[in-house]
N, C-alpha and C positions, 0 to 999 in steps of 0.2 A: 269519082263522086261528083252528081250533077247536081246536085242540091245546097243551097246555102242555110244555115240556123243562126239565127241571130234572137240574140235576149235584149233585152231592155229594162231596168239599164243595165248598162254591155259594162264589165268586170265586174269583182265581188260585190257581194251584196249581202245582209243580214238575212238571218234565215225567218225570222218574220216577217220580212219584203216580200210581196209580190213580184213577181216578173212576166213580162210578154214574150212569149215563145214566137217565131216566126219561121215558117220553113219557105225558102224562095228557091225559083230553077224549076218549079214540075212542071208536068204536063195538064195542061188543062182537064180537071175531074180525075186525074191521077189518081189510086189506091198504092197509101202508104201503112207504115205503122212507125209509132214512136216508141222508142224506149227508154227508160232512166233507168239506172243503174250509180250505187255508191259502197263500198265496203266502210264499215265505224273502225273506230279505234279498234276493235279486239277481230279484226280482220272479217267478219260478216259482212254475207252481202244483203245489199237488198235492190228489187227489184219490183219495175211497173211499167204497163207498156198499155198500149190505147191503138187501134183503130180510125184512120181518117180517108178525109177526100179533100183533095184541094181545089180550089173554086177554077172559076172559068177563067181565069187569068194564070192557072199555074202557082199560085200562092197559097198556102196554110197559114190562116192567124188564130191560134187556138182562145183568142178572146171572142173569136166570132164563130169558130170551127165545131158542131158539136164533136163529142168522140163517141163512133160505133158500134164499141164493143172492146172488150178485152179488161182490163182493171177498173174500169167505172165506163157510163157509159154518160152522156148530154154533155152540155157546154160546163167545161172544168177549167178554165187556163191553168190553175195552182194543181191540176189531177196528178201529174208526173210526180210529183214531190209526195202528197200529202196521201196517194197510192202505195207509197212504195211499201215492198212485205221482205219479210226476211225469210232469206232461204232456210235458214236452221228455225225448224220450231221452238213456237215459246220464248223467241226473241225480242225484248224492247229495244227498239230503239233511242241509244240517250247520248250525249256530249262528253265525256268525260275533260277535257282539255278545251278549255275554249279559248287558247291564245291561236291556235291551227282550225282551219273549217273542214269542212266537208264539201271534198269533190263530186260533182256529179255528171256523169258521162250520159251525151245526149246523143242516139244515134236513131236515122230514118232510113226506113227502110221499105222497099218495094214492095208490093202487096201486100192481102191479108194474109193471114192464117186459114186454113195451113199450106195456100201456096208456097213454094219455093219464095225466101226472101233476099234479097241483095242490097248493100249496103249504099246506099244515095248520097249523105252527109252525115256531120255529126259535133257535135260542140261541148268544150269540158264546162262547167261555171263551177265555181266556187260561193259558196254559203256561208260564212261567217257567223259567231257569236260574240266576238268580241267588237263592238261598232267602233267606228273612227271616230278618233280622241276619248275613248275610255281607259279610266287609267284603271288598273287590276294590282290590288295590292294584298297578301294574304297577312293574318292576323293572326297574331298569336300571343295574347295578353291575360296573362295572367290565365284560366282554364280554357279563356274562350278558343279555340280550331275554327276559322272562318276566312272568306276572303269578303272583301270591301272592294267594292266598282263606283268609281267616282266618274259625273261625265262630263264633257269638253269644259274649259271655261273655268274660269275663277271661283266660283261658289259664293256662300255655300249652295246647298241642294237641298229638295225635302227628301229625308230618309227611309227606308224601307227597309224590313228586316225580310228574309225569303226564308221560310220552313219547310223540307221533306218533310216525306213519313215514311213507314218502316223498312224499310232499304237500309237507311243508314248511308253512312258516307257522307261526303259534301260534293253537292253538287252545283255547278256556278251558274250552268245556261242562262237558266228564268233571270239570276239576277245579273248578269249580264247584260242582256238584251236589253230589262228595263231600266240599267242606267244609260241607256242608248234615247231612251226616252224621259231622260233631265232628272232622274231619279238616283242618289249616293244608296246604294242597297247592296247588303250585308249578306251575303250566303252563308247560313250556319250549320254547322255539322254539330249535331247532338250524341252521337255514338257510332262508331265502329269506325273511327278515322285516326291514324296516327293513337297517339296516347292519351282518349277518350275511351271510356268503356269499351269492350266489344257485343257489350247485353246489354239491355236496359231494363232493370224488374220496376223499379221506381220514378217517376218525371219527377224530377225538384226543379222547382221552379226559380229556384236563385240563381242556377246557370245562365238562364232565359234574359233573368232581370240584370247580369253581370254584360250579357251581350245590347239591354236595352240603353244601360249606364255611358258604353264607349260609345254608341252612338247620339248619343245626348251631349256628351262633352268633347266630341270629333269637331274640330274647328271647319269641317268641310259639309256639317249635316245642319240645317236651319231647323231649330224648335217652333215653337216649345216643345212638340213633341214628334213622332214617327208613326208611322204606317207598319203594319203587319201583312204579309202574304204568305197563307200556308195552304198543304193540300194535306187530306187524310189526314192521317195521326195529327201531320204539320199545323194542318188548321186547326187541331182541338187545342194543342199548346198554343196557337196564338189566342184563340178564345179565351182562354184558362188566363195568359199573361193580362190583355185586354181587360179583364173582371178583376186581377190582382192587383196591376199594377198601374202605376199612372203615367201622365204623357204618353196615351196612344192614342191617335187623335184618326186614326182609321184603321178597318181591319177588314181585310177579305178571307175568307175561309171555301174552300174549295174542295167539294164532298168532303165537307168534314161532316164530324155525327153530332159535338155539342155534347159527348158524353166523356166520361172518366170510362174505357173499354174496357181493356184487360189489363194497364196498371192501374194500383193507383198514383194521382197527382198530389201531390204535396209544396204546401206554401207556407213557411214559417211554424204556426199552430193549426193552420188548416189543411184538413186532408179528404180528397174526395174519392169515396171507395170506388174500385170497377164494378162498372154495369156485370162484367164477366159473359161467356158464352159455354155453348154445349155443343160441342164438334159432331154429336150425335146427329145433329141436323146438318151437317154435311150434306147435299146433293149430286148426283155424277146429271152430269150434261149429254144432250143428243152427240154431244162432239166425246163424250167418254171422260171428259175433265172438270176437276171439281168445281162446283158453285157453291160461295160461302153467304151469298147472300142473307142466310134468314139463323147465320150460325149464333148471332150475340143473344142475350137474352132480352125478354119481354119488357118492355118501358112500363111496371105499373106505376100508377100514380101519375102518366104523361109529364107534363112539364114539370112536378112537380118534386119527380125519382131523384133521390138523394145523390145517383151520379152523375146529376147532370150538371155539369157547368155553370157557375150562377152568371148568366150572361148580361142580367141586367145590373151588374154592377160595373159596366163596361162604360167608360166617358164618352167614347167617339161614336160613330157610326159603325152598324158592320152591312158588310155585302156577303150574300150567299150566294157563290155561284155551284148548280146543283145540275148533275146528269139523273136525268129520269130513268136510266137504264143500267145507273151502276150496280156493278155485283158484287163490290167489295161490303157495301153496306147499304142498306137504301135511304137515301142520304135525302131524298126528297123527304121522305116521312119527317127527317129527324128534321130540315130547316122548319117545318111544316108546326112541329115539336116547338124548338127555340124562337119562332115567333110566335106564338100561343104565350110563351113566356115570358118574353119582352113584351107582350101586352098585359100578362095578371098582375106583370108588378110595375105597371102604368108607364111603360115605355111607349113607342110611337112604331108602329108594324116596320119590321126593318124590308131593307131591301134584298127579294129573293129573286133569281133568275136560274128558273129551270128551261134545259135541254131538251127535248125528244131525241131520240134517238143514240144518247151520248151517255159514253162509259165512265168509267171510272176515274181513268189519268188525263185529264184534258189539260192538253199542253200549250205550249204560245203556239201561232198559227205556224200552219203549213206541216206539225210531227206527223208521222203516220201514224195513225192510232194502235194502242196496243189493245190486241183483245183477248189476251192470254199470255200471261207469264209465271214465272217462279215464283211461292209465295214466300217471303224469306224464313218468315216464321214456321211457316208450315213444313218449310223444302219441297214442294212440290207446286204442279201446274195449277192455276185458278183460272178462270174465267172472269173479267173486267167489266166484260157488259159494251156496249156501243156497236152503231152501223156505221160504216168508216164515212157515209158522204155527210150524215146528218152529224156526226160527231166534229168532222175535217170545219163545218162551217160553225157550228157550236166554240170551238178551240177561237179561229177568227174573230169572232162575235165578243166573245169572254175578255178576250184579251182587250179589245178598245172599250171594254165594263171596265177593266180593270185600269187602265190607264185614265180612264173619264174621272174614277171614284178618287185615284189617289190625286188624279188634277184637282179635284174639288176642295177635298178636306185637308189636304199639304201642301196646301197651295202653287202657284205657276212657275211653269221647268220652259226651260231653253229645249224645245224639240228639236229632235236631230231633223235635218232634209230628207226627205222619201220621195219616191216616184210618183209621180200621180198618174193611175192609169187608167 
């Protein structure tokens, strides 16, 4: 092997880091190809490879390098990563265990496609979710099922609770990563974990408020009150909590719809009916796979439909971050909806940030976007919506919204060190 790959910075790294690729040893204008490659916890691979030339001096620096052809093409340094597909259809890509990362095998290789290729260099990195000095503590008080991520440093921290959607389970990443950025945040599993429901017909929202309670009186979380971060479903229960309950002193919602869907939500004496939908509107896709996009029913009455979330009864701020191209729901119309609302009943226009080109699950930077998976409720395949490069920098983008907003209104966190590149 004549080729040297060196990253920067050189050992693990969080999987929101960027990193500088480097291939040294070529030949002057040399034609290579890169490849990444990583198997997830349930032994899946995924796979991304790119097309180069290395400059007059024999070097590849893929911050300066465009790529040719193959899984994206122009100047990508993050492309390897934020490329990568999974062999088996219909696979997301997700974390299950973030105390172990994910390896990723970096090999260069001679020529394009589809000359013969031979192997030049190649270099393993490791990608982490759990940042150095977070501490990962899982929680089990009274109904709550959740883990708690506290980061470096004596505290306390401003708080953050993290919401899936219908998946189910508990998932740590998101809140992982963001206690990496001075944030105590609460990963919560609402059903189908351990001895939690395995269905959910009804959201009551005194679970919600029992997980709002430990973080309020956790000697490690700074009041008076917490931050919200949810996606889908995840976002309308922090909406719904935001509007019900108090000390939430910010809330991002992430394609969420602002609607009561297909349960309904209940608070004490308040109940808000589902919007409901008609599967009859189902669509099959050029790709043969279902689109749900237009399944829920018709908002009449616009802001005003009895299942919509009364958002303006919310204390803090919210942030909408909104893919223009999701197909889970069209999630632009509905922020479109909840600010229309927040202004009839004299709120102050909140903050919306729409996507082009971005689907459904937008995740912290550098996932591969997913644009097709199981529906859980459905059992079968859906389509998400998103073009992986406009979505890849959407994700990026989102992510330092989201970190700015909870900087703002939870006031100032110890950031972790990062690269600067």
């Amino acid at each position: 092997m004549a080729a040297t790959v060196t990253l920067e910075p050189t050992g693990r790294c969080c999987w929101d880091e960027p990193v500088r690729i480097t291939v040294r040893g070529l030949a002057p204008g040399q034609r290579v190809t890169l490849r990444a490659s990583l198997r997830d916890e349930k032994g899946a691979l995924f796979r991304a490879h790119a097309r180069y030339c290395a400059d007059s001096t024999g070097e590849l620096d893929l911050a300066r390098a465009p790529a040719l052809g193959g899984s994206f093409v122009g100047l990508e340094p993050m492309g390897l990563f934020w490329a990568l597909e999974p062999e088996k259809p219909f696979w997301r890509f997700l974390k299950r265990d973030v105390q172990t990362p994910f390896t990723v095998e970096l090999e260069v290789l001679g020529g394009h496609d589809p000359e013969p290729q031979w192997l030049l260099g190649r270099a393993v990195h490791e990608r982490g979710f759990l940042p150095p000095g977070v501490r990962r503590e899982p929680v089990r008080a009274g109904r709550l099922r959740a883990t708690l991520f506290l980061p470096p440093g004596h505290g306390p921290f401003p708080g953050v609770i993290d919401i899936f959607g219908t998946g189910g389970g508990l998932l740590e990443y998101r809140a992982s990563l963001l206690a990496g950025h001075g944030f105590a945040t609460l990963a919560l599993a609402y059903y189908d974990f351990e001895d939690l429901p395995k269905e959910f017909d009804k959201i009551h929202t005194d679970y919600f408020e029992e997980a709002l309670d430990y973080m309020l009186q956790h000697p490690q979380v700074k009041g008076p009150g917490v931050g919200l971060l949810g996606i889908s479903l995840g976002a309308d229960i922090c909406l719904f909590m935001a509007s019900f309950l108090k000390n939430i002193s910010a809330t991002v919602s992430i394609n969420g719809s602002g609607f009561s869907g297909n349960k309904t939500i209940c608070y004490k004496q308040t109940s808000i009916p589902p919007l409901g939908h008609d599967l009859k509107r189902i669509k099959v896709a050029f790709s043969g796979l279902m689109d749900i996009v237009d399944i829920r029913n018709d908002v009449v009455g616009g802001c005003e439909n009895p299942s919509m979330i009364p958002i303006e009864r919310a204390q803090g701020p919210i942030l909408f971050i909104v893919g223009q191209d999701d197909h889970n729901w069209r999630s632009e119309v509905y922020a479109q909806i909840a600010s229309e609302r927040l202004q009839a009943h004299g709120k102050g226009k909140p903050q919306v940030i729409s996507y082009p080109g971005t689907g459904h699950y937008i995740e912290p930077p550098y996932f591969p976007m997913c644009p097709a998976s199981l529906h859980k409720l459905l059992n079968k395949p859906v389509i998400w919506g998103g073009e992986p490069r406009a979505h890849s920098r959407a994700q990026v983008d989102a992510w330092k919204q989201i970190l700015t907003f909870f900087h703002k209104y939870l006031g100032a966190v110890q950031e972790r060190a990062s690269s600067k590149l």
